[in-house]
C-alpha positions as CSV (number, residue, x, y, z in Angstrom):
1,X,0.0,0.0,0.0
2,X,2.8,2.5,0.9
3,X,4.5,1.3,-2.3
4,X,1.1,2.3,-4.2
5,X,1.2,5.4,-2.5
6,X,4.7,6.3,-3.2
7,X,4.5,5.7,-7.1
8,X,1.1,8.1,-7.0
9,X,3.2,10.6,-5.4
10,X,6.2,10.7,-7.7
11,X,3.5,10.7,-10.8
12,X,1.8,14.0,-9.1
13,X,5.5,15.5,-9.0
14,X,6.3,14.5,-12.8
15,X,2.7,16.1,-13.8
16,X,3.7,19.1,-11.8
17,X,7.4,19.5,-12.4
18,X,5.6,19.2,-16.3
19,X,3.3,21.6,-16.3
20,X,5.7,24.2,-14.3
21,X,7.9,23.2,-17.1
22,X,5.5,24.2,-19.8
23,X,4.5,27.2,-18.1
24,X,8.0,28.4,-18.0
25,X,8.7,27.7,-21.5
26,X,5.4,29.4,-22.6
27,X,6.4,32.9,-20.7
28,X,9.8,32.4,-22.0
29,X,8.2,32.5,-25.4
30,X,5.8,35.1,-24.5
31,X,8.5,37.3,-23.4
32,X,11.0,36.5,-26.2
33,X,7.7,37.7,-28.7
34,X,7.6,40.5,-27.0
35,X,10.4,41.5,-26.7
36,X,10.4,41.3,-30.6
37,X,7.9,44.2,-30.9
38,X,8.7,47.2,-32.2
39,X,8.1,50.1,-30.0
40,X,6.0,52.8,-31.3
41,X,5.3,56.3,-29.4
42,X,2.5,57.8,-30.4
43,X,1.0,61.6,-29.4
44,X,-3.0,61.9,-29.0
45,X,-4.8,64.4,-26.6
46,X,-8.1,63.2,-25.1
47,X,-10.4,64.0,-27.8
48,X,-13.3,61.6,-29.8
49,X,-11.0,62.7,-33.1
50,X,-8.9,59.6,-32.3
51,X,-11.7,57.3,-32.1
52,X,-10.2,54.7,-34.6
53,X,-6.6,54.7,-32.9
54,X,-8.2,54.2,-29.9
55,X,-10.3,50.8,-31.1
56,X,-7.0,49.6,-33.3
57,X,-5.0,49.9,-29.6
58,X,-7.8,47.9,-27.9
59,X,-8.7,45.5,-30.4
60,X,-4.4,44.8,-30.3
61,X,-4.1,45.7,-33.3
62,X,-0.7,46.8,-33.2
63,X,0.5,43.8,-32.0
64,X,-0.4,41.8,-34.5
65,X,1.1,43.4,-36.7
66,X,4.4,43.8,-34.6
67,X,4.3,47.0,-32.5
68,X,4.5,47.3,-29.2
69,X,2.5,50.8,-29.2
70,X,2.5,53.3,-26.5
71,X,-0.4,56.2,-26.5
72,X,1.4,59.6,-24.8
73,X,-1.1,61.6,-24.3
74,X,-0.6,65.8,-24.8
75,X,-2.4,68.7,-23.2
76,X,-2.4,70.0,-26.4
77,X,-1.8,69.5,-30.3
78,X,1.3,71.8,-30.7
79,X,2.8,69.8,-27.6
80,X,2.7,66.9,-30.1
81,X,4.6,68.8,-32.7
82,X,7.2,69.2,-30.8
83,X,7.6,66.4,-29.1
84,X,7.6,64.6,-32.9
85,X,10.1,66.8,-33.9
86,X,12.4,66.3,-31.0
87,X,12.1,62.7,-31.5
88,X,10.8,62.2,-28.5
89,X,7.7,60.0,-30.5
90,X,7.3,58.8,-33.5
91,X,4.1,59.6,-34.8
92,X,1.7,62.7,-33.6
93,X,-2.2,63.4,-34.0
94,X,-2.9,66.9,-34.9
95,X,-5.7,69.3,-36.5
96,X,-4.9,70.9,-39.4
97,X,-4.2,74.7,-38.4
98,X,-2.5,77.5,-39.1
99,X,0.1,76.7,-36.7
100,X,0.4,73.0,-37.5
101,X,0.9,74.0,-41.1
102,X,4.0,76.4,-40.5
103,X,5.0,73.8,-38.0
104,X,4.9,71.1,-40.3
105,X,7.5,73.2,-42.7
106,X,9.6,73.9,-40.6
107,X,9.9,70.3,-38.8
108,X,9.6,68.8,-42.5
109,X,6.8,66.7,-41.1
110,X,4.7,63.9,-43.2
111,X,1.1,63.8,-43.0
112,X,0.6,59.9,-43.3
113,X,-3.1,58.8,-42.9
114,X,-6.3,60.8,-41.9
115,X,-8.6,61.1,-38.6
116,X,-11.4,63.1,-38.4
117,X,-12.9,64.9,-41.6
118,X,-16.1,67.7,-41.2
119,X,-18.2,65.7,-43.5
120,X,-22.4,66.0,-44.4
121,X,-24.1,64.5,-42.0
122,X,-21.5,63.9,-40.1
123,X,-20.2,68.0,-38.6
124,X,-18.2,68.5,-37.3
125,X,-18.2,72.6,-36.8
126,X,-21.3,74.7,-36.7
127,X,-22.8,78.7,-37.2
128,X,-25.2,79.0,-34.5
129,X,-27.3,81.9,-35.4
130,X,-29.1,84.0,-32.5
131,X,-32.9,84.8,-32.3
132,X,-32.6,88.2,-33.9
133,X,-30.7,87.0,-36.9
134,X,-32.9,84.3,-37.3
135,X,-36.4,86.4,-37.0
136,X,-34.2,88.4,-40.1
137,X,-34.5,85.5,-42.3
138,X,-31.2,84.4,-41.8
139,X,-31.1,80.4,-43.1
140,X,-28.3,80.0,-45.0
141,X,-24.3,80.7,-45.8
142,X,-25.1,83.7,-48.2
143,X,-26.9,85.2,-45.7
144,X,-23.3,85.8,-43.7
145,X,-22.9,89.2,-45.0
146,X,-22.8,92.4,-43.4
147,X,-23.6,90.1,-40.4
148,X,-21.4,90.1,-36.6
149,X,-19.5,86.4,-36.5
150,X,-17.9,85.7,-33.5
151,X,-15.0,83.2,-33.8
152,X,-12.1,82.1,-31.1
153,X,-9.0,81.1,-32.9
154,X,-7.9,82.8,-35.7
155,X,-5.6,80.3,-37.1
156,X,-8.3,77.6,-36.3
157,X,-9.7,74.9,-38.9
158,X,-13.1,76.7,-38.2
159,X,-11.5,79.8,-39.9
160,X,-10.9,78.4,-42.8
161,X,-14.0,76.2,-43.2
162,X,-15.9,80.2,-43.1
163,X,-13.6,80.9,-46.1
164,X,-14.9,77.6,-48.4
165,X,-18.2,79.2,-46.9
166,X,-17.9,82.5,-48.0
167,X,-16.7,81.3,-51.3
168,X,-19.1,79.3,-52.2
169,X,-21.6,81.9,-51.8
170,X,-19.0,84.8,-53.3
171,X,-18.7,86.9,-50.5
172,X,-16.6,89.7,-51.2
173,X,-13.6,90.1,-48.2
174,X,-14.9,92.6,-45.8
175,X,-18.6,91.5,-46.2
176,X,-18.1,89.3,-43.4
177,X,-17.7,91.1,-40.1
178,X,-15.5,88.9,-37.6
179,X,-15.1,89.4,-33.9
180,X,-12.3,87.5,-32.4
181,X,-13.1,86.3,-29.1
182,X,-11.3,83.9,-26.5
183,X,-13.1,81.2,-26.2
184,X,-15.8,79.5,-27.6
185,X,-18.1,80.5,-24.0
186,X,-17.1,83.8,-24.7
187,X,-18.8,83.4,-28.2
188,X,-21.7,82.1,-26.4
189,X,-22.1,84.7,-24.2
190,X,-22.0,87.6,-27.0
191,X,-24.6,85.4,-28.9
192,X,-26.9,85.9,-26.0
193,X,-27.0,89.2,-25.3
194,X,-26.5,90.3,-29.0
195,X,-22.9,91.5,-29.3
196,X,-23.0,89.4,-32.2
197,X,-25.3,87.5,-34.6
198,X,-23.6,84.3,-35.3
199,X,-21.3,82.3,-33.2
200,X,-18.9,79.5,-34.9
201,X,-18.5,77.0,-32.9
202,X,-17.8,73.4,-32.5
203,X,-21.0,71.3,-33.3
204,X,-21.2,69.5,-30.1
205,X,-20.8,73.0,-28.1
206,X,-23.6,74.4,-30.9
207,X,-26.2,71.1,-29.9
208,X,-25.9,71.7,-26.0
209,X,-26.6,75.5,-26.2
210,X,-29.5,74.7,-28.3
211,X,-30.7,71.8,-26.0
212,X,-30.6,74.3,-23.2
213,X,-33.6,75.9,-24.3
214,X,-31.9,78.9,-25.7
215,X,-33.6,80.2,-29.1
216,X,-30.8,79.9,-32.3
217,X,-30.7,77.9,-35.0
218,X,-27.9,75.3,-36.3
219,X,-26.1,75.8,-39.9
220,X,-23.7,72.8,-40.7
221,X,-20.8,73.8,-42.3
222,X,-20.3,70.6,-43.7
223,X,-23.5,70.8,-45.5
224,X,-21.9,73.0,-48.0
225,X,-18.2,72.7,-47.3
226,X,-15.8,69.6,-46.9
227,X,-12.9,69.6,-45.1
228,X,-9.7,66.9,-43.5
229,X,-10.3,68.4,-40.1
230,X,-7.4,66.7,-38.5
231,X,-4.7,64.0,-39.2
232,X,-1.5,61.5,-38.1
233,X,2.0,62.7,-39.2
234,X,5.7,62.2,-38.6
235,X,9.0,63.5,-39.1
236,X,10.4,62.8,-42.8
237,X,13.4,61.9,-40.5
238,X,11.7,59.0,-38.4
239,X,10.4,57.7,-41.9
240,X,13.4,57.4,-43.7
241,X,15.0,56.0,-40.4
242,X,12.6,53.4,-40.0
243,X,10.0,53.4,-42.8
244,X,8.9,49.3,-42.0
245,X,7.5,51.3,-38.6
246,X,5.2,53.6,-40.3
247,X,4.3,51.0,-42.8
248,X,3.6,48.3,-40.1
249,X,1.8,51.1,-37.6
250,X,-0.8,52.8,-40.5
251,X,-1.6,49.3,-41.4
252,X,-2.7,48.2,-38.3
253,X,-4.4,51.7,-37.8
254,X,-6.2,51.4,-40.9
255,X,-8.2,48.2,-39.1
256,X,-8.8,50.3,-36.6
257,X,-10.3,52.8,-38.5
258,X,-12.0,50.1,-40.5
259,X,-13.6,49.2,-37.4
260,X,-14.4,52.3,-36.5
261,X,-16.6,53.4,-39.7
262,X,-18.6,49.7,-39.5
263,X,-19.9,50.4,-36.0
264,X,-20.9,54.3,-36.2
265,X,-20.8,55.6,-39.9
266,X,-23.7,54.1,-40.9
267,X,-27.2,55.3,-41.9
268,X,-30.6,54.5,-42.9
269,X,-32.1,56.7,-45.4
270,X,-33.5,59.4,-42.9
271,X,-29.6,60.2,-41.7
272,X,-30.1,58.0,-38.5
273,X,-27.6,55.9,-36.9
274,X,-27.7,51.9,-37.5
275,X,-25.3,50.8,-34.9
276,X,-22.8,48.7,-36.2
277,X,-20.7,45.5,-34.7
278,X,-19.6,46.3,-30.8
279,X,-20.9,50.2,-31.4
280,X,-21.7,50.2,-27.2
281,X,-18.2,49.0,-26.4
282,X,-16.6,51.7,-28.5
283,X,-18.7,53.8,-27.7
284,X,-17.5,53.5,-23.9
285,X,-14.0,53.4,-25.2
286,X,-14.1,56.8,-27.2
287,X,-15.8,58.1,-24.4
288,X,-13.7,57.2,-21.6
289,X,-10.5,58.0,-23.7
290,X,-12.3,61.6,-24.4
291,X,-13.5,62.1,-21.1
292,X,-17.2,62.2,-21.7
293,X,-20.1,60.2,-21.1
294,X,-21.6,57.8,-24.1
295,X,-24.7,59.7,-24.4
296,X,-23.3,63.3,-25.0
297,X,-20.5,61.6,-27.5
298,X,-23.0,59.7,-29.9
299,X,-24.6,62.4,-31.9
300,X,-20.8,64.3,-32.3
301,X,-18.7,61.3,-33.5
302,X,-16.7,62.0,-36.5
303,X,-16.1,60.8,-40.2
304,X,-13.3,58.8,-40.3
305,X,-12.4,57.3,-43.8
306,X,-12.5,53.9,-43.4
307,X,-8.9,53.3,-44.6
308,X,-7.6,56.4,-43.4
309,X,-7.3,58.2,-47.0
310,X,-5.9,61.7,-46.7
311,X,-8.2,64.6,-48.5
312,X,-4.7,65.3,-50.2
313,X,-6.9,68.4,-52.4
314,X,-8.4,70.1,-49.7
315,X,-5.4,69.6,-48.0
316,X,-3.4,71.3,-50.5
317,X,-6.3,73.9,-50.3
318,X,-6.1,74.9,-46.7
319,X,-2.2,75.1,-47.3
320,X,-2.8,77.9,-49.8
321,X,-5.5,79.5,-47.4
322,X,-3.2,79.7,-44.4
323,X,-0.2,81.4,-47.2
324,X,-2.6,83.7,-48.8
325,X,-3.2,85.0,-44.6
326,X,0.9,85.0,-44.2
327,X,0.9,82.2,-41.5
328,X,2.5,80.2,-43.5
329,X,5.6,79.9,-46.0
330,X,4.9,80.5,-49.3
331,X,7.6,78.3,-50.7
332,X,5.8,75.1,-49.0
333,X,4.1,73.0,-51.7
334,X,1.4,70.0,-50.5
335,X,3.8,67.4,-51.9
336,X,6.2,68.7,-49.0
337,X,3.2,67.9,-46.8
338,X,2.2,64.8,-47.9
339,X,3.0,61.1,-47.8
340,X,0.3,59.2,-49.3
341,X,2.3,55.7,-50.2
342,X,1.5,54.6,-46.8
343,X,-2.3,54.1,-47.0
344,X,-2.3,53.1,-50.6
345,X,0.4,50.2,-49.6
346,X,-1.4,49.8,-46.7
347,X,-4.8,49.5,-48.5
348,X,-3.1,47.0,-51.0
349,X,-2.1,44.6,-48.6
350,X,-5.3,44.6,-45.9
């Protein structure tokens, strides 16, 4: 019996010393694997623009397709500049402004694959118009002249999306009265009490106001004007250093972004959402990362091409737009700007 015993003992000890074995040699593997990746830093701020990095970094995306990625998040976008063009990260998120632009020539940065784009039906900035421009029979773009817009950030995306506006409904310079303000609560404040007669403002900033009871009336900017609203970029130095990490890093973005446009870019035929595959658990991701609830995020989520293509023509528009004011040199063509081989490598190979 104690014989038995024995020999069920020392089997116990082979099963064990076995599976400790095989445990061992799995996180030797595990760590060998990765330590294999390829580090990646990337430069976001806490904003719903980054929606489909933030579902490719979930889902693991980078990992599978050999990066060990690492968000650093920024208080702000020209934080990220710098910090690209220091070297500190590889690859920065930014909107397309004024000061990215003359940034981006002078730190001979790429812009490699899209985010967010102001798109119909999708806006992403808005003219509220206040109750006494509205009672005027003001509806419409062409009805911008000789009219009080208020407008925080003069090198701002939002500025030039009022230029496609004016335009488009050939506005002479000067017909448009702007008043610069600080902020965009500023703007809101001078739309109450009449200081001026149209605010621009973001579109969720424009919704909230409106929800609040306060009389105005919503124009979307994208219903008559397009724009790539913001973008991923890097140094022409950290691509020509390590082009396989751009390559591998848009690629695995572009599935994120993929993912992105099947669970919140669709519609039925009266413009309403038909929520896609996991659209509640993205949801709660973009919000969290954005620091917002689900509910106030939903209607406000932006276009994202679904494999990341650059607007390289409106690009190449705002470009000439930001020259034409001086904030930008003149010399700087959108080829300098632009580095589309990525996605359509990327696309070819998805």
């Amino acid at each position: 019996m104690i014989a038995v015993q024995n020999q069920e003992k020392t089997r116990r000890r082979g099963i064990f010393a076995g599976l400790l074995a095989a445990l061992c040699a799995s996180a030797m593997f595990a760590g060998a694997e990765a330590a294999d990746l390829m580090p990646v830093r990337i430069g976001v701020t806490h904003d719903a623009r980054s929606g489909p990095l933030f579902v490719a970094e979930a889902n693991g995306y980078f990992d599978k397709h050999g990066l060990k990625a690492e968000l650093d998040f920024f208080d702000d976008d020209a934080a990220i500049a710098d910090a690209v063009a220091s070297g500190r990260i590889e690859i920065g998120v930014s909107d397309l402004t004024a000061p990215f632009f003359a940034a981006a020539v002078q730190n001979h940065f790429k812009l490699i694959a899209a985010e967010s784009s102001d798109q119909t039906g999708f806006p992403i900035t808005a003219l509220l118009v206040g109750k006494a421009a509205y009672d005027a029979g003001f509806r419409t773009g062409a009805d911008l002249a000789h009219k009080r817009v208020g407008m925080s950030g003069e090198g701002s995306g939002q500025r030039y999306a009022l230029a496609e506006i004016e335009a488009r409904y050939k506005l002479a310079p000067g017909d448009v009265d702007l008043v610069w303000l600080p902020t965009p609560d500023r703007e809101l404040a001078e739309l109450s009490s009449g200081g001026i007669d149209v605010a621009i403002l973001p579109y969720p900033v424009a919704q909230q106001f409106q929800a609040a009871g306060r009389d105005s009336f919503i124009i979307r900017l994208s219903d008559f004007a397009q724009r790539q609203q913001s973008a991923l970029f890097a140094s022409t130095r950290t691509i020509a250093a390590d082009r396989p990490l751009i390559e591998k890093f848009v690629r695995a973005y572009q599935r994120g972004a993929t993912d992105y446009s099947q669970a919140f870019l669709e519609r039925d035929d009266g413009g309403d959402i038909l929520p896609g595959p996991r659209h509640d658990e993205y949801l709660a991701l973009i919000a969290r990362q954005a620091g917002t609830v689900p509910d106030h995020l939903q209607p406000s989520l932006p276009y994202c091409d679904r494999l990341a293509r650059l607007d390289a023509a409106d690009i190449g528009d705002q470009l000439k737009f930001w020259q034409g004011a001086g904030k930008v040199a003149k010399e700087a063509t959108a080829a300098d700007l632009l580095d589309l081989s990525f996605v359509a490598e990327s696309a070819k190979q998805n």
